[in-house]
N, C-alpha and C positions, 0 to 999 in steps of 0.2 A: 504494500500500500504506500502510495507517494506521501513524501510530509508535504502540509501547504507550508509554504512563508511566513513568518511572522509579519504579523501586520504593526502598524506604529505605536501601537496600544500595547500591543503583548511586546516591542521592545523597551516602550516605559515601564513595565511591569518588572521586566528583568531585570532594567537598571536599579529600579527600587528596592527590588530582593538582593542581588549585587551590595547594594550599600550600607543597607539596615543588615545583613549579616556580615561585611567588616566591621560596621563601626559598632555595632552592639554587641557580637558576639565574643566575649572573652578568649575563647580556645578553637578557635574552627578545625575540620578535618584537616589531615597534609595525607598527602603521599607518599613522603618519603620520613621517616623515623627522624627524631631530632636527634643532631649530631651530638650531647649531652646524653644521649642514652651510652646506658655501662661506667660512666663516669661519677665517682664519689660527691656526692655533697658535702662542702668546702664547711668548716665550721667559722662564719661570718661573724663579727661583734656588728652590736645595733648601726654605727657608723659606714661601715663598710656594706653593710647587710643595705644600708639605704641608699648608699651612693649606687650600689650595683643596681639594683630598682629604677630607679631614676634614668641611667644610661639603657637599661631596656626597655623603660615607657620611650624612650626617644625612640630606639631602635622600633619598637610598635607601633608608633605613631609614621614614621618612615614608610612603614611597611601598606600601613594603610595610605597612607599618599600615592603607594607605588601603586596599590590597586585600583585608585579614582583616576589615576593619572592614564593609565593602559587602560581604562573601562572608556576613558572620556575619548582617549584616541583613536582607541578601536570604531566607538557609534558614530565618528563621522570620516572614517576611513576611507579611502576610494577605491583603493586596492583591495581586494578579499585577499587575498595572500599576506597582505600589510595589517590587515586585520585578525585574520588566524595568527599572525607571529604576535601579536600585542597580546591576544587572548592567551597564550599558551605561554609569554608569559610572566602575565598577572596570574596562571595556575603556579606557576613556580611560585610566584612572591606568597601566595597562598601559603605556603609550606612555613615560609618564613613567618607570617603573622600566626600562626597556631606557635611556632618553634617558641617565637617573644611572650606569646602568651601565657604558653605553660609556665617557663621561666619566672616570669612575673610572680604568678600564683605559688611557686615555689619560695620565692624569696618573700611570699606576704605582701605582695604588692600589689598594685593594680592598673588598670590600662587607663590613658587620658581621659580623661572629664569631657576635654574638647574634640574627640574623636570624631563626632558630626562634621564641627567646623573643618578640621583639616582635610576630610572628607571632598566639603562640598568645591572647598577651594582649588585641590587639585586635580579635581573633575574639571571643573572650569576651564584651568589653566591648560589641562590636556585634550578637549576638544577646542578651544582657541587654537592652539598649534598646530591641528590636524586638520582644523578646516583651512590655515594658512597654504599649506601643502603636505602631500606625503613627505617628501624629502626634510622636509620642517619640522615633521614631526617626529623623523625618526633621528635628527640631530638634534632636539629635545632628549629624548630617552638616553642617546650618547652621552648628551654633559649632565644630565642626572644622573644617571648611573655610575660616572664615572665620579661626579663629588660625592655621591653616598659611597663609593669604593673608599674613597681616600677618609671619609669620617666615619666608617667601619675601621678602618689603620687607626686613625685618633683614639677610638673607643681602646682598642686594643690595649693600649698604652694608659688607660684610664681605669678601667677595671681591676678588683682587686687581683693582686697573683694568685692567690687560691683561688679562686673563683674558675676552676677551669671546665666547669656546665656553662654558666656566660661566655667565655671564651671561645667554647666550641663551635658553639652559635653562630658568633661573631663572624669566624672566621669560614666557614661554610658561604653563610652568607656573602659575605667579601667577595668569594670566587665567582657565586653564583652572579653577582651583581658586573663582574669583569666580566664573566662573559657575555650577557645582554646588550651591553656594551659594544662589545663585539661585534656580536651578530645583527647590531642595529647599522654599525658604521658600513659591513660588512653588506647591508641591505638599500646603501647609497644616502646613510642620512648625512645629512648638509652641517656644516660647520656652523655655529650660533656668532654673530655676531661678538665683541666680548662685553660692552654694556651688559648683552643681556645674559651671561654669564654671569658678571660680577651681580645683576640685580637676581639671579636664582643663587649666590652663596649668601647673600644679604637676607632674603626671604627663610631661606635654610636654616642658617646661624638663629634668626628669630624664632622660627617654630621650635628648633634644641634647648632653648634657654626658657623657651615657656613651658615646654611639653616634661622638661625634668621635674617639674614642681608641679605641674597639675594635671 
């Protein structure tokens, strides 16, 4: 039996279930096991135990931006092939927001407050780009990927030394995020201006600084 099409109602629908299950749901499915599995829990004092918290609600909040951002590019994609690489992967980043989440809930913590907001913002900012052009869009995902690489390195360096379930994470992550990267440049995306470079680490740098505290 043939599928029909979705029509524009049943792709509002998705986008909504899409969003209300990043930003509400604490631990979503993954596919792939978090890299923190088989690994000892670190015995943390209250300090360290809160700093590590902090650096993974950023890192979940990240995570959820990755998902509005690919969700936003993919719904006004032109490409179907530019669209199936954006959806496949926002399933990857997937892996990562359940990974932060658990973590969280390990360490007593909890996921942003603002999680709507950063949501709806880099939904915005990712179908603005892709309705700029394909090529637009996917050197968008290059120079994000590539500064969440480099403030995955930061993390690293910030996290406590025991703590090697956060680190695991971390650094999975990191790889996963180098290669999207990759594969986006690798798919002809366009070099970003550098204004608008320096205005996505400025935006960045602010949502880190908010998102550790709330």
């Amino acid at each position: 039996m043939s599928q029909h099409p979705l029509t524009r109602f049943d792709r509002i629908l998705v986008e909504i279930e899409r969003a209300l299950g990043t930003t509400l749901d604490p631990q979503p499915s993954s596919a792939r096991p978090s890299p923190s599995a088989g690994i000892d829990e670190a015995e943390l004092d209250e300090v360290a135990r809160r700093h590590a918290g902090g650096l993974m609600r950023v890192n979940h909040v990240g995570e959820v931006c990755a998902q509005a951002l690919y969700s936003g590019q993919a719904a006004v994609a032109r490409d179907p092939r530019l669209r199936e690489q954006l959806l496949e992967a926002a399933a990857e980043e997937t892996d990562h927001l359940a990974w932060c989440g658990e973590r969280l809930q390990e360490l007593g913590d909890r996921t942003s407050l603002l999680n709507p907001l950063w949501y709806g913002g880099a939904y915005t900012i990712g179908a603005l780009a892709g309705l700029a052009s394909d090529r637009l869009s996917l050197g968008f995902v290059v120079e994000t990927e590539r500064q969440v690489e480099a403030h995955l390195d930061g993390h690293l360096s910030k996290l406590p030394a025991s703590d090697q379930r956060s680190r695991a994470i971390v650094v999975q992550m990191k790889q996963d995020e180098a290669r999207h990267a990759e594969q986006a440049m690798a798919a002809g995306g366009a070099d970003l201006p550098t204004p608008v470079k320096h205005l996505m680490r400025v935006a960045a740098n602010l949502m880190r600084a908010v998102a550790y505290r709330i």
